[in-house]
C-alpha positions as CSV (number, residue, x, y, z in Angstrom):
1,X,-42.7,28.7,41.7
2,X,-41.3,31.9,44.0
3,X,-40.7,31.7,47.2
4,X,-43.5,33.9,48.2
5,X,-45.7,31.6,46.2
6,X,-44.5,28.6,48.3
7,X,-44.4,30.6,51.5
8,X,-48.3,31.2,50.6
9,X,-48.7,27.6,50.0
10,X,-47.2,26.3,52.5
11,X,-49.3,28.7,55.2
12,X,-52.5,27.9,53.1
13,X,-52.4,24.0,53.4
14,X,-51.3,24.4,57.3
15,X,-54.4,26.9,57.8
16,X,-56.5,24.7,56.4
17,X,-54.8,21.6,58.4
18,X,-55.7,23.7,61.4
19,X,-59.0,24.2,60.8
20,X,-59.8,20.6,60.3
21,X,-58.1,19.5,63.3
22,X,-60.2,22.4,64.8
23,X,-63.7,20.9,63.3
24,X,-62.6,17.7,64.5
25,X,-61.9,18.7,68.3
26,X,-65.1,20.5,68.3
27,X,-67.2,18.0,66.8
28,X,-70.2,18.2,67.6
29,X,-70.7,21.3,69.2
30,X,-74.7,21.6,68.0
31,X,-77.5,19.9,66.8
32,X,-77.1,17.2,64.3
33,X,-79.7,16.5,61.4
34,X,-80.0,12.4,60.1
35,X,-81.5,12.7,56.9
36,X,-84.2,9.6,56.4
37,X,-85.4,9.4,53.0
38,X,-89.0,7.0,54.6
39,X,-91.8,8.8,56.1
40,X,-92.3,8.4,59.4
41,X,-94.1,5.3,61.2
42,X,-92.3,2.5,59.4
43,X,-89.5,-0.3,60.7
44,X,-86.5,2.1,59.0
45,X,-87.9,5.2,60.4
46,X,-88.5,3.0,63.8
47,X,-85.0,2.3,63.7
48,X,-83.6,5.2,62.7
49,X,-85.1,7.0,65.9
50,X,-84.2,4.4,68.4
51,X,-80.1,5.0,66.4
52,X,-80.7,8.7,67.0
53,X,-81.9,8.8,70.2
54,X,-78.6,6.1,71.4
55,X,-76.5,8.1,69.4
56,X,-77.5,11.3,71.1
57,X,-76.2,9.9,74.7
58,X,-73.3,8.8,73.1
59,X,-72.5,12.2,71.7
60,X,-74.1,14.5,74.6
61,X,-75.9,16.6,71.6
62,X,-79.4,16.0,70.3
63,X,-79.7,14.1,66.8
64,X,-82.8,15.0,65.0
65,X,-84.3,12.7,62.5
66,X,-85.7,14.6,60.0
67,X,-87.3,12.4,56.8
68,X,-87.2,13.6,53.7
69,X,-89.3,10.5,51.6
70,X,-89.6,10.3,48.2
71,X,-88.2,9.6,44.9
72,X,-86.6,6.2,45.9
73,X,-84.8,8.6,48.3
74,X,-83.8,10.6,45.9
75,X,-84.4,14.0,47.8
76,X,-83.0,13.2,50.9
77,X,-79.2,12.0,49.3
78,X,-79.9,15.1,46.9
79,X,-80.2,17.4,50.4
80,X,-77.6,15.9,52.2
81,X,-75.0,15.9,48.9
82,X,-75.6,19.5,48.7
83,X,-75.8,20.4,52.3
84,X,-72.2,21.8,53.8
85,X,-69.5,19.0,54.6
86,X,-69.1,19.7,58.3
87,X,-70.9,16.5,59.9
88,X,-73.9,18.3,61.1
89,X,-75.9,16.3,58.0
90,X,-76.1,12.9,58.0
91,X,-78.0,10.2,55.4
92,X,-79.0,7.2,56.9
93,X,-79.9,5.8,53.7
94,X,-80.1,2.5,52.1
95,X,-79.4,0.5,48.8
96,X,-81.9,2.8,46.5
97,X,-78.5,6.1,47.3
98,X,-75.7,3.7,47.1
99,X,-76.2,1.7,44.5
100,X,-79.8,1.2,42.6
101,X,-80.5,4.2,41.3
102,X,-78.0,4.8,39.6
103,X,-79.0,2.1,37.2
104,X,-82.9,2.9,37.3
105,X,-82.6,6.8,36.8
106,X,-81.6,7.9,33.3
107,X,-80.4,10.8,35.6
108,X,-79.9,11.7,39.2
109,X,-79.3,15.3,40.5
110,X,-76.8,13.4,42.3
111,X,-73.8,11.3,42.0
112,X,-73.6,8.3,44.8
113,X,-70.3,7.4,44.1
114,X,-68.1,10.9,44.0
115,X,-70.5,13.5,46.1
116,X,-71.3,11.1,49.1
117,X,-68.3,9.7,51.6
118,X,-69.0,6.4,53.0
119,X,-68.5,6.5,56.7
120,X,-70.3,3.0,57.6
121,X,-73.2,0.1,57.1
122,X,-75.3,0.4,59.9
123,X,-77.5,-2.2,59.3
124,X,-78.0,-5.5,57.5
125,X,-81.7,-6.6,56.7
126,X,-82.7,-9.9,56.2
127,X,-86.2,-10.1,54.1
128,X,-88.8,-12.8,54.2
129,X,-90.2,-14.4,51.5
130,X,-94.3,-13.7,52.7
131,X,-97.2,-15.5,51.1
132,X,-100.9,-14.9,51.9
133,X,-102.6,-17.4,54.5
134,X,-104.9,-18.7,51.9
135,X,-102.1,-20.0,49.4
136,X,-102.4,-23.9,50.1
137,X,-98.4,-24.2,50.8
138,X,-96.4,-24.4,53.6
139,X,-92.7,-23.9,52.8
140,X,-90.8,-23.2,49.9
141,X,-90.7,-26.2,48.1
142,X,-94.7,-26.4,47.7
143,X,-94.8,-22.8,47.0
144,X,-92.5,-23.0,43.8
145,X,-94.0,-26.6,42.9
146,X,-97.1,-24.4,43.4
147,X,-96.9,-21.2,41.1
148,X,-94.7,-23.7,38.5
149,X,-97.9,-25.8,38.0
150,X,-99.9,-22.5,37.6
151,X,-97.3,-20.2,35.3
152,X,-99.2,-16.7,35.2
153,X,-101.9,-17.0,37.7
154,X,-100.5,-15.9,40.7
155,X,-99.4,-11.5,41.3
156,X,-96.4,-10.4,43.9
157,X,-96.1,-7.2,45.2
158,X,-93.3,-4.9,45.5
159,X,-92.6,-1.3,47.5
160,X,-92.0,0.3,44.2
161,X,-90.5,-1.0,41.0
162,X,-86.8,-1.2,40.8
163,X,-87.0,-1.2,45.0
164,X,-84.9,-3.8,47.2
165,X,-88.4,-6.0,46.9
166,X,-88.6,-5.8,43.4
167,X,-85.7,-7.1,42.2
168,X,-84.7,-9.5,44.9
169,X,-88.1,-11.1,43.9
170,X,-87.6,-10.9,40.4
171,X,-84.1,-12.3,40.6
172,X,-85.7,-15.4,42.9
173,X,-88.5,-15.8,39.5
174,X,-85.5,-15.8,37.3
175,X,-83.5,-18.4,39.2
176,X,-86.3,-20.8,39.6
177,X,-87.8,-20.5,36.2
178,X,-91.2,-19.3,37.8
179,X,-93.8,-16.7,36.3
180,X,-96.0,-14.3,38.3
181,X,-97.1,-10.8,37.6
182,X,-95.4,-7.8,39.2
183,X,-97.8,-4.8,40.8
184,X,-95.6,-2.3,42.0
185,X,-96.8,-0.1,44.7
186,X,-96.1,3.2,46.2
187,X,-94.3,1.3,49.8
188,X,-95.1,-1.5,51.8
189,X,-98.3,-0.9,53.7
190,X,-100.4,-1.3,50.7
191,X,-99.1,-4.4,49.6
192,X,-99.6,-5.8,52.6
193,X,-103.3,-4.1,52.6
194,X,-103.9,-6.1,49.3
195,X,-102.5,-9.5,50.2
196,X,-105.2,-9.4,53.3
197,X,-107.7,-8.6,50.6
198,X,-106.6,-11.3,48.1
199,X,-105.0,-9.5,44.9
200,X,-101.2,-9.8,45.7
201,X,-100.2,-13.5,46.9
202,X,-96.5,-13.1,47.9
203,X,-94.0,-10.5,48.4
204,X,-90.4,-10.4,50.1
205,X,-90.5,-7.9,53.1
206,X,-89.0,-7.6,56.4
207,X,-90.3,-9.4,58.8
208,X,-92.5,-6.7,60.5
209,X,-94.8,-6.7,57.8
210,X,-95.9,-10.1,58.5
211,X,-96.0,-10.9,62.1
212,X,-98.8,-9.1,63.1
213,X,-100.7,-11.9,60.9
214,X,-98.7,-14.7,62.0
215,X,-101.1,-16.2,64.7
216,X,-104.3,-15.7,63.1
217,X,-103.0,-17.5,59.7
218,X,-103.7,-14.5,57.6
219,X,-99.7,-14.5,56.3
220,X,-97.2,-17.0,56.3
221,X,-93.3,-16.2,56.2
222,X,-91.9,-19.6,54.2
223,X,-88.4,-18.5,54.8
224,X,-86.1,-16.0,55.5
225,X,-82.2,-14.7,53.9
226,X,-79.0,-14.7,56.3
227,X,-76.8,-17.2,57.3
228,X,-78.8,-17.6,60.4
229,X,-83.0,-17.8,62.1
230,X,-84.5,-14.3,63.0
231,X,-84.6,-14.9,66.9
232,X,-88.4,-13.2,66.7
233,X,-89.2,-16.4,63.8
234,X,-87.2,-19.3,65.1
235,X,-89.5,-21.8,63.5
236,X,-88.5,-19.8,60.0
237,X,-85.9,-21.6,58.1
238,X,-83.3,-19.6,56.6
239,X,-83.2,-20.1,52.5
240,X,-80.6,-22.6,52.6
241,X,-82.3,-24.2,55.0
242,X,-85.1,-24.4,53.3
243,X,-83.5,-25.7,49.9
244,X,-82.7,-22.5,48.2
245,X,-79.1,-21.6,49.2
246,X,-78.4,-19.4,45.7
247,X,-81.6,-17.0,46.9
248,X,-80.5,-13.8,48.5
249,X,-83.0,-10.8,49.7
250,X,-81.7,-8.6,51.7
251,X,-81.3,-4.7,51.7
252,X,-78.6,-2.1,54.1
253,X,-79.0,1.1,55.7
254,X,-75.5,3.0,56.3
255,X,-74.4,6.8,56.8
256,X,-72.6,8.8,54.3
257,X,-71.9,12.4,54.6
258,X,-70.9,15.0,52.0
259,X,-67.8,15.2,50.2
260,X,-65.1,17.6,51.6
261,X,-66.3,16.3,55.1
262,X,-62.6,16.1,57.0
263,X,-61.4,12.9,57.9
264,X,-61.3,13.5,61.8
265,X,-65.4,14.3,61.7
266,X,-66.2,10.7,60.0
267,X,-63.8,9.1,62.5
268,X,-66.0,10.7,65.1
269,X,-68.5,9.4,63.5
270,X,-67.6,5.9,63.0
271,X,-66.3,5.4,66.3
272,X,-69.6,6.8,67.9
273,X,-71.4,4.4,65.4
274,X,-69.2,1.4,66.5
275,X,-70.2,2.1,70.5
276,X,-73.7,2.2,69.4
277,X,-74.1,-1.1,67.7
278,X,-72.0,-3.0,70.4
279,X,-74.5,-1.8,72.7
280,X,-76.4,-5.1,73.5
281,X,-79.3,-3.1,74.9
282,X,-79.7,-0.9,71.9
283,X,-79.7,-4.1,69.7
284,X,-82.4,-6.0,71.8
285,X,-84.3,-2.9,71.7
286,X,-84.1,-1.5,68.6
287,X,-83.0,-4.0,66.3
288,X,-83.8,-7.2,67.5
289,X,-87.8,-6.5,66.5
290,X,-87.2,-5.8,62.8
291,X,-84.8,-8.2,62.2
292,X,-82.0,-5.6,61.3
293,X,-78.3,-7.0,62.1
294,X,-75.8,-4.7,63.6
295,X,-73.4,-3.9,61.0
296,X,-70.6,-1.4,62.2
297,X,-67.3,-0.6,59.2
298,X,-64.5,1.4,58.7
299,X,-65.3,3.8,55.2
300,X,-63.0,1.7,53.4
301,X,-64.6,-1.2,54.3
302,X,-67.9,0.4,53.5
303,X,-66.7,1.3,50.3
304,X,-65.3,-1.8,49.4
305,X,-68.7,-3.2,50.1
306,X,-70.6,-1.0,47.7
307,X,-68.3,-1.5,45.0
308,X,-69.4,-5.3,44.8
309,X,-72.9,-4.5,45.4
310,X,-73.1,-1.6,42.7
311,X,-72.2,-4.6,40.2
312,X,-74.6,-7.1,41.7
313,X,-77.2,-4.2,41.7
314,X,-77.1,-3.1,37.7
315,X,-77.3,-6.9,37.1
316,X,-80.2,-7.4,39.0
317,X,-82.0,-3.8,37.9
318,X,-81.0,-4.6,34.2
319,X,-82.9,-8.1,34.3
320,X,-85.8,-7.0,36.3
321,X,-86.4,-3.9,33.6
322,X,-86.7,-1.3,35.7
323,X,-86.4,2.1,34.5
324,X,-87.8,5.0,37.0
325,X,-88.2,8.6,35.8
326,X,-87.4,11.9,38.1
């Protein structure tokens, strides 16, 4: 190599060191997009505003939500892998990016492990296990002794085969040597719709999807995952409590950004998520109702996180069956 040619080099590398630190300082200076990959109305997208609107103070610049549903979110971690790696495009996405699909599509225009950066969990979700009002059981003991005695005769719903729902049921079925029929719908909503109207008799779900059917016995929540009670179900054991300690269901929501996004503009980010979630009021408000646990990381630790649950995901995908086409 000349010296001209390291010269060059050398005055490349520091223009482009300057231009980072540059982004950085700057950062943000305009609008900033978070990518939701749910339609609007439901507890992510509910929580996703209340984030964006706390995160909007915290940054003195607007954050627009802007949800891009479909495809098992799909489209939105397609947009925001392809959209420029400045910071000004955030996915608040959830296990479906990260870590699912990847083992239910034979192909994604994607790549979840080399085109998005981890910058942090947001979110940890703690799903019930729902059953309708009708079902003669009350907790999780008669409810297994219940669908044992009666192999085949009972359905549960999911938000979509291969989704969070599906396999974290399927994976319960499994460990207790229990058989019920899957229907697979396109979300939540109308699963609930049909366990009012008597064709789907259990599902897991966050806990939003029950309580407005709590008090008029039209649902029951038999239990609920974490290591702790939901402070809006305190009379819901946990699944330990109840008996089952090997049953998780759960799912995440976390930011990731594009690749080539400089490591000063996710710090900014990070440390602007970490004010948010040790914001007391924000919690009470905005997560406290769904259930959602505040969940701030460093990217490593993020990272490190999905590497176990990418494993613990193609288990769980490859013994439900699913398979989803694009």
């Amino acid at each position: 190599m000349t010296k001209k040619t390291l010269i060059n080099t050398f005055l490349l590398s520091a223009a482009c060191l300057i231009s980072s630190h540059a982004t950085a300082q700057g950062y943000p200076n305009k609008p900033i997009k978070l990518i939701v990959p749910y339609a609007a109305g439901g507890p992510v997208d509910g929580v996703a505003r209340g984030y964006a609107e706390r995160i909007s103070k915290e940054w003195g610049r607007p954050v627009l939500v802007d949800n891009r549903a479909g495809a098992n979110e799909v489209i939105a971690a397609d947009l925001v892998a392809k959209s420029p790696a400045d910071g000004y495009t955030i996915l608040w996405g959830a296990d479906p990016t990260f870590s699912t699909n990847q083992f239910l599509f034979r192909k994604l225009p994607y790549n979840p492990v080399t085109d998005l950066i981890p910058v942090s969990r947001v979110t940890f979700v703690n799903m019930a296990l729902v059953v309708d009002g009708r079902l003669p059981v009350n907790n999780m003991k008669e409810f297994v002794a219940l669908i044992k005695a009666n192999p085949g005769k009972y359905n549960y719903g999911s938000a979509g085969s291969g989704s969070a729902v599906h396999v974290h049921f399927d994976a319960f079925l499994r460990q207790e040597g229990l058989n019920m029929s899957h229907i697979a719908y396109k979300g939540i909503a109308p699963v609930v719709q049909d366990m009012l109207g008597g064709q789907v008799q259990a599902m897991m779900a966050g806990i939003t999807a029950a309580t407005p059917y709590l008090a008029n016995g039209k649902m029951k929540i038999l239990a609920i995952n974490g290591s702790k009670r939901a402070k809006m179900i305190p009379n819901v054991p946990t699944f330990a409590e109840a008996g089952f300690p090997n049953t998780q269901s759960y799912f995440f929501i976390g930011l990731t950004v594009p690749k080539g996004t400089p490591r000063p503009v996710v710090d900014a980010i990070v440390n602007a998520n970490r004010k948010v979630l040790a914001d007391p009021v924000f919690v009470e408000k905005t997560l406290d109702p769904y259930a959602f646990e505040p969940h701030a990381e460093t990217p490593e630790q993020f990272a490190a996180f999905l590497v176990t649950d990418r494993k613990l995901a193609e288990k769980k995908v490859r013994e439900a069956g699913a398979l989803l086409e694009n």
